[in-house]
C-alpha positions as CSV (number, residue, x, y, z in Angstrom):
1,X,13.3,113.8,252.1
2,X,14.2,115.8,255.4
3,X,15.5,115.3,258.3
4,X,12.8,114.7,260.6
5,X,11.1,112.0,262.6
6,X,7.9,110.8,260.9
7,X,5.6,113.5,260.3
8,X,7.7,116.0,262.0
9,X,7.4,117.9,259.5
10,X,3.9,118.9,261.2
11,X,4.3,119.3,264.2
12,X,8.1,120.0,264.6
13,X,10.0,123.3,263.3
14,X,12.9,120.7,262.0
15,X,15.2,123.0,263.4
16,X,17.2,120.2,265.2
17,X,17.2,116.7,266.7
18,X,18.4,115.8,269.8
19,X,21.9,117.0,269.7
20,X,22.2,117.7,265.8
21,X,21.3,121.5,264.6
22,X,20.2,121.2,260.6
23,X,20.6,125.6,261.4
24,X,17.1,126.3,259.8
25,X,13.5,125.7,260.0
26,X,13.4,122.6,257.7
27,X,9.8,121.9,258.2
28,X,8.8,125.5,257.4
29,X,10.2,125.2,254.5
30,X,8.9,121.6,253.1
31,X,5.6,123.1,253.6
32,X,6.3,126.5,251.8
33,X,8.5,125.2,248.8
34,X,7.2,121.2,248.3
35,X,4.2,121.0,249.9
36,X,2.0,123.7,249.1
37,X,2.7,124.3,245.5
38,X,2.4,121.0,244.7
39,X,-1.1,120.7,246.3
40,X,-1.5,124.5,244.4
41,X,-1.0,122.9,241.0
42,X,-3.0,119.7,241.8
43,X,-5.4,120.8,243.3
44,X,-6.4,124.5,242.2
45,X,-4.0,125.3,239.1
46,X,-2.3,128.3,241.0
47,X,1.5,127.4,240.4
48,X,3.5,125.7,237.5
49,X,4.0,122.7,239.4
50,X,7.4,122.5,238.9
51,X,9.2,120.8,241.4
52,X,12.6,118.4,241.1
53,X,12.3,114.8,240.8
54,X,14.2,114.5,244.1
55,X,14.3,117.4,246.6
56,X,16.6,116.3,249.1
57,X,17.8,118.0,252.9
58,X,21.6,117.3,252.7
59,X,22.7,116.7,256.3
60,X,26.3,118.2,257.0
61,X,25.8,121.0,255.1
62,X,22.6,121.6,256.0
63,X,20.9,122.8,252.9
64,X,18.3,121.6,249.9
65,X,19.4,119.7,247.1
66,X,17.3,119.3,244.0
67,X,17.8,116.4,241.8
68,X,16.5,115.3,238.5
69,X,16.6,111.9,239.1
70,X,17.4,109.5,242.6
71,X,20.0,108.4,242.7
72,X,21.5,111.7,241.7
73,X,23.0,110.8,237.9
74,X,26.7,112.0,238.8
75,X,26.9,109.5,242.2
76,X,29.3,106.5,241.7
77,X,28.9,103.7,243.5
78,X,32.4,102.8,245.6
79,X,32.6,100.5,248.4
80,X,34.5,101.1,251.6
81,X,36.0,97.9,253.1
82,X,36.9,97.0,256.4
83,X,40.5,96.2,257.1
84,X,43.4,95.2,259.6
85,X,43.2,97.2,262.6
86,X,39.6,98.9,262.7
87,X,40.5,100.7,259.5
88,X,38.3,101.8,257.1
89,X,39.3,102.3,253.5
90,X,38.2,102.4,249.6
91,X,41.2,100.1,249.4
92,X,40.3,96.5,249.3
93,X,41.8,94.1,251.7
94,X,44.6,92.1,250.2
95,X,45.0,89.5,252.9
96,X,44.8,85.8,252.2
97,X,42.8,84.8,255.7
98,X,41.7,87.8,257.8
99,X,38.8,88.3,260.1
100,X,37.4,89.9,263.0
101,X,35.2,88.1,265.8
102,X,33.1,89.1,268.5
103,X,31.1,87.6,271.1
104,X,27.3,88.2,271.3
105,X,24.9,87.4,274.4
106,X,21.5,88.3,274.2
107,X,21.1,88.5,277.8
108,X,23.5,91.4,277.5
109,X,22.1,92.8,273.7
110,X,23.5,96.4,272.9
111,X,21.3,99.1,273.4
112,X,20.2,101.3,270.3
113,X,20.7,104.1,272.9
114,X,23.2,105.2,275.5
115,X,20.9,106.0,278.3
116,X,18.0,105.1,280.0
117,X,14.7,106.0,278.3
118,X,11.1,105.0,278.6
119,X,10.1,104.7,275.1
120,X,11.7,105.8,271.8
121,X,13.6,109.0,271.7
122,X,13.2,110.4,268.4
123,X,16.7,111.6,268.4
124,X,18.2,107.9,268.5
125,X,18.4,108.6,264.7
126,X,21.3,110.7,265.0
127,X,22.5,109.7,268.5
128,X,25.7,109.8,270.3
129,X,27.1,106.4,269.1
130,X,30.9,106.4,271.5
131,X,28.9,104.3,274.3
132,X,28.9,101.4,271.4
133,X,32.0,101.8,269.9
134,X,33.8,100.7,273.4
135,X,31.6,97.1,274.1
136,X,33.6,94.2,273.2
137,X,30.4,92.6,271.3
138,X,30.9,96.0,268.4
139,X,33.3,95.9,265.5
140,X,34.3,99.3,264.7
141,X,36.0,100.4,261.7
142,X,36.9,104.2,260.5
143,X,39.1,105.9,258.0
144,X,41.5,108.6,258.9
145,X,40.1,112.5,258.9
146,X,38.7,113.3,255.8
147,X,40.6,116.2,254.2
148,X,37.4,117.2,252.0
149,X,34.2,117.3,252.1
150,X,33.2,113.6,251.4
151,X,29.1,113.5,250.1
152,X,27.0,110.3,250.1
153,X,23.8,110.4,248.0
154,X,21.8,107.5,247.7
155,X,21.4,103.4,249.3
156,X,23.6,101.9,251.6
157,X,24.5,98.4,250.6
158,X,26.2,96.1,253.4
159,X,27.8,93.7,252.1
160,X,29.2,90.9,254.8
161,X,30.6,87.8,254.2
162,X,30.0,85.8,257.8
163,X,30.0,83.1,260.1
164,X,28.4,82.1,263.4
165,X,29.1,79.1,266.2
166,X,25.3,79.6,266.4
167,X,22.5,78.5,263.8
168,X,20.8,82.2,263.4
169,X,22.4,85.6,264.0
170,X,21.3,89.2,263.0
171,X,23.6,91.7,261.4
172,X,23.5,95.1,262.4
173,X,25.3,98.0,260.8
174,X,25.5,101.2,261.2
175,X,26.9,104.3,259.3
176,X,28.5,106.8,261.7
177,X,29.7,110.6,261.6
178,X,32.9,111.0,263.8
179,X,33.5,115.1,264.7
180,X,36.3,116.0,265.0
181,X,38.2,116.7,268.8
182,X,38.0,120.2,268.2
183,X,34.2,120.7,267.2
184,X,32.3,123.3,269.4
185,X,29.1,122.7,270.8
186,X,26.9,125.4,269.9
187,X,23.3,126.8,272.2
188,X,20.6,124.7,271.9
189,X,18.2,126.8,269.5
190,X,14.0,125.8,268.7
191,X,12.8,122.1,268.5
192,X,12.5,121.2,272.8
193,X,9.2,120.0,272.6
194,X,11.4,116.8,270.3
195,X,13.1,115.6,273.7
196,X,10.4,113.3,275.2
197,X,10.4,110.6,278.3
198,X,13.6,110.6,279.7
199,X,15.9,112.2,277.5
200,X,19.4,112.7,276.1
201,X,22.2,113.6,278.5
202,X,23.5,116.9,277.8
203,X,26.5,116.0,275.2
204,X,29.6,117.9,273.6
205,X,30.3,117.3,269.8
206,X,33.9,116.8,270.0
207,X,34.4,113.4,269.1
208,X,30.4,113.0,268.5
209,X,29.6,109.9,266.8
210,X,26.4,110.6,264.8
211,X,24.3,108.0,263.2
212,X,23.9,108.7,259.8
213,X,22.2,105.3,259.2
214,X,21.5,101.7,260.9
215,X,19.8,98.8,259.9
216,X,19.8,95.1,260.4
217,X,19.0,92.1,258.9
218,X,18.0,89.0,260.2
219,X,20.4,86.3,258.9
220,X,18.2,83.2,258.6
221,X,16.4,85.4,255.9
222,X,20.0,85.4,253.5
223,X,19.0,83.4,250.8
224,X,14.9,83.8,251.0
225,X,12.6,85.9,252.8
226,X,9.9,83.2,251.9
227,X,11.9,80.1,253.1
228,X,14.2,80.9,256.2
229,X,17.6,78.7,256.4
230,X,20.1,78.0,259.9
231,X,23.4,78.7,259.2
232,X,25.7,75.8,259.3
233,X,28.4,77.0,262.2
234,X,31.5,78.2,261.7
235,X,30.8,78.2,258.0
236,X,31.2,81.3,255.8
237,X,28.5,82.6,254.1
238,X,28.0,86.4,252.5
239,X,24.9,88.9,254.0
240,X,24.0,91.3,250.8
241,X,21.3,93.7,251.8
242,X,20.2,97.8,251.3
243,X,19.8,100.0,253.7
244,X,17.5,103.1,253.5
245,X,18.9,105.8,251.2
246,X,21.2,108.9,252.5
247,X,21.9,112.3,251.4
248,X,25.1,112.9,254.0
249,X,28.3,114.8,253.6
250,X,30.8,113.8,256.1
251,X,32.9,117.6,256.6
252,X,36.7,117.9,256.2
253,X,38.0,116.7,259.4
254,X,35.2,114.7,260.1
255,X,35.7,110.3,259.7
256,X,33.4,107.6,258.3
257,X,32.4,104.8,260.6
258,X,31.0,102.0,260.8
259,X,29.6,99.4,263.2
260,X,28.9,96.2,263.3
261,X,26.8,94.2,266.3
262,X,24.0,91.4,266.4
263,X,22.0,93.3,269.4
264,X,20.1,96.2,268.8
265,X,17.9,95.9,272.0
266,X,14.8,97.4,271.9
267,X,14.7,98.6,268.8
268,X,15.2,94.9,267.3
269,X,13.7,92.1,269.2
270,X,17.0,89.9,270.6
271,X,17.7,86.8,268.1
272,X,18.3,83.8,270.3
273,X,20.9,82.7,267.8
274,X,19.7,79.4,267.8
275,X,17.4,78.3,264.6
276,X,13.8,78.5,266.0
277,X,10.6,80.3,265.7
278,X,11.3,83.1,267.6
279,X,8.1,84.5,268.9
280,X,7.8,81.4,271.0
281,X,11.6,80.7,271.3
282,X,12.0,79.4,275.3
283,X,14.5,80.7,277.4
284,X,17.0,78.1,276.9
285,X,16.7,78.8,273.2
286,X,18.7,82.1,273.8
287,X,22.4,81.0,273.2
288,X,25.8,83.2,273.1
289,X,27.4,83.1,269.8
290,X,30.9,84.1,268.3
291,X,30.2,86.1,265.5
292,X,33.3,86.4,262.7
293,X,33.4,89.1,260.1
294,X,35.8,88.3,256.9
295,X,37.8,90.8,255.6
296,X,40.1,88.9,252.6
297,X,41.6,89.6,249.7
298,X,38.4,86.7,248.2
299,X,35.8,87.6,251.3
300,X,36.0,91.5,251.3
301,X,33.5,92.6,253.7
302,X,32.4,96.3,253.3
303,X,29.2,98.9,252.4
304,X,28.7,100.0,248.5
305,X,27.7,103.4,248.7
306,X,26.8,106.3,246.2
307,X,29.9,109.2,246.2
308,X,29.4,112.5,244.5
């Protein structure tokens, strides 16, 4: 796994994306170390064909990992919870009845990007996240600066225990890098040809919130992907779901984020929030919804993740 749009480990020198420097040629060297020998001892019997079980492109340090096994064998799986105040912690709430609430229109969905663009710019991956951490219709929660080196290695596992005034909402989360104030921003080195349609604004990394990872999940699919349900409003009900897999260390200095929103506009078509078939929902089937997120002592909301 590297980190690269799909297939840009082809056409791209994997040097960087959008505003993040991975300070080598990463798809140079897939196709020197992975790629090649493997097709060697396949295909011709030239090499020992001795590769890891996991070869993994750690993000933050920038370097390869090899594994003998995915997840790696010494990751333990800890869960970070939200808590009072936008705080993040391995601590688990300890209050009787807390939550946080929100108010989502889809008329006014949050965009997966901070700028205007005319398709999909492959660096929304690892884009500048501050422009949603300051809408009203985001919950935010991060921990204090890390004082070590803090490594994720492996799935990302949301698990939310919610309620809606609507009959269908989606869940978004995302997994964000906070820099510190100080960072530097370093020359732009290799990889233009990456920035296409209208592209980034030029950005510093002090304060940069980098995506690490997002995904949603449509709520009406909770309980069954085979037999969607509505939700009964106002009544709490628990979103468990994985996100794609990680291989992330978050520097000393750095925070963990993470946000949570029921836009994700274009990237995820807008739910109406309303119970219907969506493809041929009507405009009056698009309804604003208060969205609550439990964080209790017997609801804790939070992500299990993998810690080395």
């Amino acid at each position: 796994m590297g980190p690269w749009v799909h297939g840009g480990w082809a056409v791209h020198h994997g040097r960087r994306l959008g505003s993040i420097d991975f300070a080598s040629d990463t798809a140079a060297f897939y196709r020197d170390k992975i790629l090649v020998p493997f097709f060697e001892f396949h295909l011709k019997d030239i090499s020992d064909g001795k590769l890891p079980e996991a070869y993994m492109f750690e993000t933050g340090t920038n370097v390869w990992q090899e594994y003998p096994a995915w997840p790696p064998p010494d990751a333990k799986a800890r869960t970070l919870y939200f808590r009072d105040g936008g705080r993040l912690s391995f601590e688990p709430p300890d209050e009787a009845d807390a939550s946080d609430a929100y108010v989502s229109d889809p008329a006014k969905p949050v965009p997966f990007v901070g700028y205007a663009a005319l398709g999909m710019p492959e660096e929304y991956m690892v884009s500048d996240q501050r422009f949603a951490a300051t809408r009203p219709d985001v919950l935010v929660y991060v921990t204090e600066p890390l004082e070590e080196d803090f490594t994720l290695a492996g799935p990302i596992s949301p698990r939310l225990f919610v309620s809606t005034t609507g009959t269908d909402s989606d869940w978004v989360v995302k997994l964000i890098d906070v820099y510190p104030p100080d960072r530097s921003t370093p020359a732009a080195k290799g990889d233009a040809e990456s920035h296409r349609d209208i592209g980034p604004p030029a950005v510093t990394l002090a304060g940069y919130q980098q995506l690490v990872r997002g995904w949603p999940f449509r709520g009406k699919f909770r309980r069954s992907f085979e037999t969607p349900q509505p939700f009964v409003p106002g009544t709490v009900e628990v979103i468990n779901y994985s996100m794609p897999d990680v291989n992330h260390v978050f520097r000393r200095g750095h925070r963990i984020m993470v946000q949570v929103q029921s836009t994700w506009f274009p990237l995820v078509d807008r739910n109406p929030q309303t119970f219907v078939n969506i493809p041929t929902a009507k405009p009056e089937d698009y309804q604003v919804a208060t969205q609550r997120v439990v964080r209790s002592k017997t609801q804790p909301s939070g992500l299990e993740v993998y810690v080395r």
